[in-house]
Every structure is written in structure tokens, then in C-alpha cells.
DRENSEDO-133974 format. One record per residue: x, y, z of N, C-alpha, C in turn. Coordinates in steps of 0.001 Angstrom, whole numbers, padded with zeros to 6 digits, always signed. Layout:
<rs>
XYZXYZXYZ...
</rs>
This chain:
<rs>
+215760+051122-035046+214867+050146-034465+215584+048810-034345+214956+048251-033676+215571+046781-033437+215260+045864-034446+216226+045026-034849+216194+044472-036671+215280+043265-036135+214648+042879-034830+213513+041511-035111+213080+041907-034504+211412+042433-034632+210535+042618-033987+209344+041233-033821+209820+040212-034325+209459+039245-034134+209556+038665-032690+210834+038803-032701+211660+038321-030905+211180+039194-030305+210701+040493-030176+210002+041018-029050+208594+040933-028047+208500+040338-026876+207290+040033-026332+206746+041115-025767+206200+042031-025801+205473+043011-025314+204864+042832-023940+205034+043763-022677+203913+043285-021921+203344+044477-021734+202286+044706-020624+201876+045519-020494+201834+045576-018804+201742+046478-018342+201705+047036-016602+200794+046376-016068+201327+046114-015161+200158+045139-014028+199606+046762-013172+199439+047911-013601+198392+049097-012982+197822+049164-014111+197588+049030-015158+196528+048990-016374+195500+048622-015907+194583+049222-016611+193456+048980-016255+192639+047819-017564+191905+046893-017352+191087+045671-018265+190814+046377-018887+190494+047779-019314+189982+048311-020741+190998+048797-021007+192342+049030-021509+193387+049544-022298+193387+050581-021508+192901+051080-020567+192880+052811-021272+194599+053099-020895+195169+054346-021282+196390+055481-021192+197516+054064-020894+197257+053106-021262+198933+052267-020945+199747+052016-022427+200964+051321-021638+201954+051390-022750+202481+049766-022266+203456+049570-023558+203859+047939-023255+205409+048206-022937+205692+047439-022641+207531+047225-022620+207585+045762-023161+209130+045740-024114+209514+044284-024266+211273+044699-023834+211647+043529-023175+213089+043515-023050+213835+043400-024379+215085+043763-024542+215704+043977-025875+217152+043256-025159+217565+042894-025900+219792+042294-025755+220108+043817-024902+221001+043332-024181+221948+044464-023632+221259+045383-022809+219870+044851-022102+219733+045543-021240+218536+046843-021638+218326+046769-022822+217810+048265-023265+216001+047828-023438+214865+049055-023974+213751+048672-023884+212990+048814-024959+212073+048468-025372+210834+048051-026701+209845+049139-025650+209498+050259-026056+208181+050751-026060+207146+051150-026477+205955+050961-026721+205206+051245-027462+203287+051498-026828+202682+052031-027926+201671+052486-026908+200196+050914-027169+199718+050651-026461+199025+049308-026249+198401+049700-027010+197159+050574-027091+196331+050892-027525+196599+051291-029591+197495+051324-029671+197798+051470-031073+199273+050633-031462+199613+049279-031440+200816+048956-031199+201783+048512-032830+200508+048580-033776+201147+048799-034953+201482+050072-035174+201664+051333-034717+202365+052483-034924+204205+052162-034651+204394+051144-033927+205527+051178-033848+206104+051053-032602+207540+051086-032078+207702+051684-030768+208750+052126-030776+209391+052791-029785+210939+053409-029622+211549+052934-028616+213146+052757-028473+213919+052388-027548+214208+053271-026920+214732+052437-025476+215445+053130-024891+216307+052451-024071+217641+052990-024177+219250+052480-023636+218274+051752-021813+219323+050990-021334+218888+050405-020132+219276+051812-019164+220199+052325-019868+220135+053812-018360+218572+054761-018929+218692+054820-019820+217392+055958-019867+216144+055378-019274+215968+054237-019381+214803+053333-018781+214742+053083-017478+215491+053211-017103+216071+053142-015627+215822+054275-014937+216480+055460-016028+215790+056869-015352+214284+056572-015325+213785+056756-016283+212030+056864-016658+211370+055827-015612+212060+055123-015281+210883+054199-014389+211386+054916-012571+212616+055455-012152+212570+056044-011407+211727+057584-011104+211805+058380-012526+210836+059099-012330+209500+058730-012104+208632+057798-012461+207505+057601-012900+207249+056795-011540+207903+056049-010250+207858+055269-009320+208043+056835-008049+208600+057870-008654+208718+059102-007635+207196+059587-007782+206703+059988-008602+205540+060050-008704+205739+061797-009601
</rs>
């Protein structure tokens, strides 16, 4: 995990919907890489991912 989770700003998707429902946040991390975690429960934690894997995942997810 990333050693300051302090420095991380979370956002959340501008397709979310005003009641939470099924979204997730992203925060930018050094070097390009990503903070994810699920909105709806965001003290569980979150997991990274390298700036190429994120890169994949948002190309899949923009293919539909």
C-alpha cells in the first residue's frame, strides 16, 4: 500500500449516480499509478494499480 494515505484525495466518477450506488473512487498516486477503492465502503481500504494497468482498465471499461 501506499505509506500516506493521508496525501490521497479520492474522487469519485462524474457517471455516479447522487445516491452512491455500484461506484468506486480513484486518487492519483507519484509515478503515475492509482488509489482504488470502493465509495460505498472506503474504510475497507483500497488497492493499486501501476499507471499501465489503469490505463488498461479504463480502456476496457470506455470499450464497453
Amino acid at each position: 500500500m501506499y505509506s500516506s494515505t493521508d496525501q490521497l484525495v479520492f474522487r469519485k466518477s462524474s457517471y455516479s449516480s447522487g445516491q452512491g450506488q455500484d461506484c468506486v473512487e480513484v486518487a492519483d498516486v507519484p509515478d503515475g499509478d492509482a488509489a482504488v477503492r470502493d465509495s460505498q465502503n472506503p474504510d475497507a481500504g483500497y488497492f493499486l494499480l501501476t499507471g499501465r494497468e489503469w490505463g488498461a482498465l479504463l480502456g476496457v471499461v470506455r470499450r464497453g
